[in-house]
C-alpha positions in Angstrom: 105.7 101.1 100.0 104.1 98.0 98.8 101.2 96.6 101.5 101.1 99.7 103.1 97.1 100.4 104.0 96.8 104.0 102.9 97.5 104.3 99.0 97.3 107.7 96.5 98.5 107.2 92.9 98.0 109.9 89.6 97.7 108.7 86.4 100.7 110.0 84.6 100.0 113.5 82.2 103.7 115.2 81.8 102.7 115.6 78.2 101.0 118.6 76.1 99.8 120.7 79.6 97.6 123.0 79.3 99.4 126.3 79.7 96.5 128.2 80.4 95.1 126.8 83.1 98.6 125.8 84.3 99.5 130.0 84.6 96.2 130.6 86.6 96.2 127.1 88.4 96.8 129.0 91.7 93.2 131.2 91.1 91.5 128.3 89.4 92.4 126.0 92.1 90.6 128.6 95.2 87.5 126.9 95.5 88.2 123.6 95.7 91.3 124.8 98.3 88.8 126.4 100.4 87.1 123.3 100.9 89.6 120.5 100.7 92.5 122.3 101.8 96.0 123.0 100.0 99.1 121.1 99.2 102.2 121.4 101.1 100.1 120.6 104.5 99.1 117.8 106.4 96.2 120.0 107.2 95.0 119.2 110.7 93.1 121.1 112.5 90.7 124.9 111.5 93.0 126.2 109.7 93.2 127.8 106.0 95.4 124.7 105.2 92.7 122.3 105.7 89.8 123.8 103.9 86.0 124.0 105.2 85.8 120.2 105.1 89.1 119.6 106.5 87.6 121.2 109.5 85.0 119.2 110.0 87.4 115.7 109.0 89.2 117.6 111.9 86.5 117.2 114.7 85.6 113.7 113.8 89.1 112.5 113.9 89.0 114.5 117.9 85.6 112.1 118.5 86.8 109.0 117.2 90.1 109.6 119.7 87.9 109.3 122.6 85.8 106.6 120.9 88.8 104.3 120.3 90.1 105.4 124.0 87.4 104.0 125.4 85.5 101.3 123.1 88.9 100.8 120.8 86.7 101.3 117.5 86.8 104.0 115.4 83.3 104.7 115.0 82.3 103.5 110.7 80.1 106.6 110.2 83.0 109.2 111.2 85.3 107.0 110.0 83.5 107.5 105.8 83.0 111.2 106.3 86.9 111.7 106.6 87.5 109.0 104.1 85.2 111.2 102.0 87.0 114.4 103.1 90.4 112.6 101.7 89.5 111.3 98.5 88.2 114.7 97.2 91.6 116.2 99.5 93.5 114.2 96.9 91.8 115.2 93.8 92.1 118.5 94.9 95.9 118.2 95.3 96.6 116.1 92.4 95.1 119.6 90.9 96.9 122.1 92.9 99.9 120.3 92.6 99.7 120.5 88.5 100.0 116.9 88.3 96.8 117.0 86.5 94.7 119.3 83.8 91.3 118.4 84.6 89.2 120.2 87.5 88.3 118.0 90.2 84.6 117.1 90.9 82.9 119.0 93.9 82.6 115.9 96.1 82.8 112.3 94.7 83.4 111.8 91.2 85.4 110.0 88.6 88.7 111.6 88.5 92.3 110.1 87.1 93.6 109.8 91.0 93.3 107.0 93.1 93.2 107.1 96.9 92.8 104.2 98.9 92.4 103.3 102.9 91.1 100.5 104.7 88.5 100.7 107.5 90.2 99.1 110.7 87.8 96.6 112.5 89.9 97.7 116.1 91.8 100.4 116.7 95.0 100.3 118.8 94.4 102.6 121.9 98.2 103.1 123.2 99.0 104.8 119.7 96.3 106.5 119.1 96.5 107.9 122.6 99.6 109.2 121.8 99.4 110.1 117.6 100.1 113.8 117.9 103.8 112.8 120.0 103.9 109.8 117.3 103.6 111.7 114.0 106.1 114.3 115.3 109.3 112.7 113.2 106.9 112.3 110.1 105.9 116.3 110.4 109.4 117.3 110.6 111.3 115.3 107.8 107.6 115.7 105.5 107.9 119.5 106.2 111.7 119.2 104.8 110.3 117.2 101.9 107.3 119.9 100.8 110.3 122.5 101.0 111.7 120.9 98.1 108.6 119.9 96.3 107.6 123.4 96.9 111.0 124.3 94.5 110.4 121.8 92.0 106.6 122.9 91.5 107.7 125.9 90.8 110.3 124.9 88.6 107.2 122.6 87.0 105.2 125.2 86.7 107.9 127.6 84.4 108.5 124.2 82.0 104.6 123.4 81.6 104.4 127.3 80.3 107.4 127.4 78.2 107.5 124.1 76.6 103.9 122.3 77.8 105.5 119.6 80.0 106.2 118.2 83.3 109.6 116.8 83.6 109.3 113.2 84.2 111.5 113.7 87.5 109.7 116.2 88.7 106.3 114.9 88.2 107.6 111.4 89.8 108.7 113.5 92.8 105.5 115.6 93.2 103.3 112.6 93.2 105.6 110.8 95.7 105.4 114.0 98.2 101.5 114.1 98.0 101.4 110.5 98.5 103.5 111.0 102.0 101.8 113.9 102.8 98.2 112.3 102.5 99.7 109.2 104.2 100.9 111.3 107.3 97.5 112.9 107.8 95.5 110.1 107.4 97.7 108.6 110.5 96.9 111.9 112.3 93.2 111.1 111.4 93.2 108.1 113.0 92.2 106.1 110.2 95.2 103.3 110.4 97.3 102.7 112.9 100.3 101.7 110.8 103.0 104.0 111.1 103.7 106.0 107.7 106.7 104.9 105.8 109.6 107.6 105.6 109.0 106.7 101.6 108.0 109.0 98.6 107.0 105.6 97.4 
């Protein structure tokens, strides 16, 4: 959704995959999971969805809610290690996702994915009070759309081997659900206080 603060795009590769690494992209893709978390989550919380870092993103985004409760800022130097922690989270599942070839960097590096977020100079205290009840309609119709991103991956996955592409549809929707899904948890982090568009877009 155009002017919407928290953006993820994927430069387009639905052309001659690499098969290889496509087959063991679920074995490949474990130690950059373990840190950054998997797709098909809005990974929240210590959990094996969120990854080692994730974690940590988690308990800064639990102190910055009683910072903004009580001063209405989002403190900056919490506020970069979870941007931090969702950049490389979107590498990572631009990767996982096969909707790219090349392995992510370990941290910040150049990598075909774009994710972008704003830092908010105030923070507005009545939402962010109440995120977790907020988010709730988001978490349930982005759980409905991972379902069926989880079926076209896998469908994805079967073309990239047999004839070394993506379908364009496909890709275009996998891209769109990553987007959401990083959308969704940066709102549970805190980081804007826009609510997510219901948009793969």
């Amino acid at each position: 959704m155009a002017g919407y603060p928290v953006s993820f795009d994927v430069q387009p590769q639905t052309a001659e995959r690499n098969r290889l690494t496509t087959a063991f992209r679920l074995i490949l893709a474990i130690p950059q999971v373990l840190i950054a978390g998997s797709p098909g989550s809005v990974g929240l919380g210590a959990n094996s969805s969120t990854g080692v870092f994730g974690a940590v993103a988690s308990v800064c985004a639990f102190l910055a809610w009683f910072a903004i409760l009580f001063t209405g800022k989002y403190p900056r130097g919490l506020w970069d290690l979870v941007k931090t922690f969702m950049g490389w989270r979107a590498n990572v599942l631009a990767y996982a996702a096969l909707l790219r070839d090349e392995y992510p960097p370990f941290g910040a590096g150049p990598y075909p994915v774009t994710f972008e977020v704003d830092y908010p100079e105030q923070s507005n205290r009545w939402s962010v009070a109440f995120r977790l009840i907020l988010a709730i309609p988001q978490i349930i119709v982005l759980a409905l759309v991972l379902l069926a991103w989880l079926v076209t991956v896998v469908i994805a996955w079967f073309a990239i081997l047999f004839t070394g592409r993506y379908p364009e549809g496909l890709y275009g929707f996998g891209v769109g659900a990553q987007r959401w899904t990083l959308r969704v948890q940066a709102y549970l982090f805190l980081m804007r206080d826009e609510y997510p568009p219901f948009s793969l877009e």
